[in-house]
N, C-alpha and C positions, 0 to 999 in steps of 0.2 A: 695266181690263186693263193689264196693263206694259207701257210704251214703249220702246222698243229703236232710237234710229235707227245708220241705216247711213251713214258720210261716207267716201265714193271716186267717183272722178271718171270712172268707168270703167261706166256704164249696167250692162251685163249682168252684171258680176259683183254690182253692187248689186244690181238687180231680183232677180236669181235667188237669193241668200241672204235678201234680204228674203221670198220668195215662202216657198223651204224653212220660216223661221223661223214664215209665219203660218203654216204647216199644223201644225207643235208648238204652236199656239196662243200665240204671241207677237206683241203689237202690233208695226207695224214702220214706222216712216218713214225716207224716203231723200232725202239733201241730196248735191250735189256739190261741199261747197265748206262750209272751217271758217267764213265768215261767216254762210251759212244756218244754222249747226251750233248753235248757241248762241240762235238764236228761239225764242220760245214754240210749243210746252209742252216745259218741262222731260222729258228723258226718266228713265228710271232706270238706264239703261247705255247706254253711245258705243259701236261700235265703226268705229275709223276705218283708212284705206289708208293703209300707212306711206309712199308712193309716191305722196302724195294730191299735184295741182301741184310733182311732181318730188320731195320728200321732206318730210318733216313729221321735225322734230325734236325736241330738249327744250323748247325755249321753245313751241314750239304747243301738245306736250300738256300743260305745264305751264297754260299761257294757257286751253286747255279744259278743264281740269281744274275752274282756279279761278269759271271761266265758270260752267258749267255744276253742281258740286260731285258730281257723278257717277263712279262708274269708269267709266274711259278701256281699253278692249283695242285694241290695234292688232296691223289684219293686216297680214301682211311675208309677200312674195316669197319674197326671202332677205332674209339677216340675220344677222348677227354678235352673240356674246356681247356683247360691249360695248356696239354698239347696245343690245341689248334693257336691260343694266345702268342706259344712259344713259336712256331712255325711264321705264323702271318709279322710277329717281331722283326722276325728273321728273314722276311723277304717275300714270303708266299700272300698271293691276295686272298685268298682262301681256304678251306678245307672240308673237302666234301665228301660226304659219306657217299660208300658203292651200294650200300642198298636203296638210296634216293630213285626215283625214276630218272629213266634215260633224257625225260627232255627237261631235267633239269639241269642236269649235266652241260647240257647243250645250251639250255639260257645260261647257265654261269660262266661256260668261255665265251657266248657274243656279245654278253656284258665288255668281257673284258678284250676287246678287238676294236679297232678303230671302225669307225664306221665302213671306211673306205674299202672295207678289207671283210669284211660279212658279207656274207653266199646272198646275191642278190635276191629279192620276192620277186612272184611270179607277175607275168604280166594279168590284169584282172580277166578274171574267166565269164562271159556269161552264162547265164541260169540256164540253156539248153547244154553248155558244155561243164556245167556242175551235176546235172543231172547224169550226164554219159558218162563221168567221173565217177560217180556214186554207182553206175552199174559196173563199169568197170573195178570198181571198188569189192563190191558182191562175187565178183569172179566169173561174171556173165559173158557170153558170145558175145561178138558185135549181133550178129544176128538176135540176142536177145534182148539185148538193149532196144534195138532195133523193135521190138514187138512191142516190147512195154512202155517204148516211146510214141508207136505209131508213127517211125520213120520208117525212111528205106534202107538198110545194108547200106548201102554207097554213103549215105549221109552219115551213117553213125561210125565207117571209116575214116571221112573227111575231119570230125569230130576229136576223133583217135587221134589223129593226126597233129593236129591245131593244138591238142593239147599237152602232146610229147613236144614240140616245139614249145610249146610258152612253159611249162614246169621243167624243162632243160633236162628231159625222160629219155634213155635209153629205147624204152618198148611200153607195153599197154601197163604191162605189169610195175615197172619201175614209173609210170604216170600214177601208178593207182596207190605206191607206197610214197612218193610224194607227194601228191593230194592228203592223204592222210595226215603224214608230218607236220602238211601247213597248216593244218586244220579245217582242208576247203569240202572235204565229206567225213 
């Protein structure tokens, strides 16, 4: 599975992008600090705090770049044209603001991952198992799916079931937050 670690010095912003990333099914390690950054195992994508011990500039990502031999994305606050000019000079593929949404975030490191190596799509779902998706989505019982489907309970478990299998779900609830992700309700 792809390693992705995260370098910023700042606990919850890591943990919680880390967290986000494993649910899209991305390995994720978290270091606070460029010297932890560059331990084994190699990952297949950085991304680091442009803010990491007050600023990271060309000579760091340059220095993790060559470290590492990985693309380098760094998240920025703020940030200036030329910053990011000087940065991406220096080795980084790009430079992405933390106020962007979360899945852009996420298209910008699958962008840069070999194909081989992006968190598989789900196997295709049919229209009675998008629909129990979509209730499951709502926060509804099987049993109420179950009504507003005009199935049986048993069915709309068998349902549950098929679909934590094919979206690679833990439980109803991690089915119903990657359903979302994909964009399948």
């Amino acid at each position: 599975m792809t390693l992705i670690r995260i370098i910023d010095d700042h606990a919850l912003l890591r943990d919680t992008l880390a967290a986000w990333l494993q649910a899209r099914g991305l390995r994720v390690d978290r270091v606070a600090g460029l010297a932890a950054a560059v331990l084994p195992p190699v990952p297949a994508l950085v991304l680091v705090d442009l803010r990491l011990g007050g600023r990271i500039g060309a000579q760091e990502i340059g220095a993790l770049r060559a470290a590492l031999g990985v693309p380098v994305l760094v998240l920025a606050g703020a940030h200036g044209a030329g910053t990011a000019a000087a940065l991406c000079a220096a080795g980084a593929e790009a430079v992405i603001g933390k106020t962007v949404p979360p899945a852009e975030i996420l298209k910008a490191i699958l962008a840069l991952l070999p194909e081989a190596q992006r968190p598989r799509a789900p196997a295709p779902l049919s229209p009675r198992e998008v629909e129990v998706l979509a209730g499951l989505a709502e926060g509804l019982s099987n049993k109420e799916i179950a009504r507003e489907l005009g199935l049986q309970e048993v069915t709309v478990k068998l349902h549950v079931q098929r679909l934590s299998r094919k979206l690679e779900a833990r439980n109803r609830t991690h089915a119903a937050l990657r359903g979302r992700d994909l964009g399948l309700v």
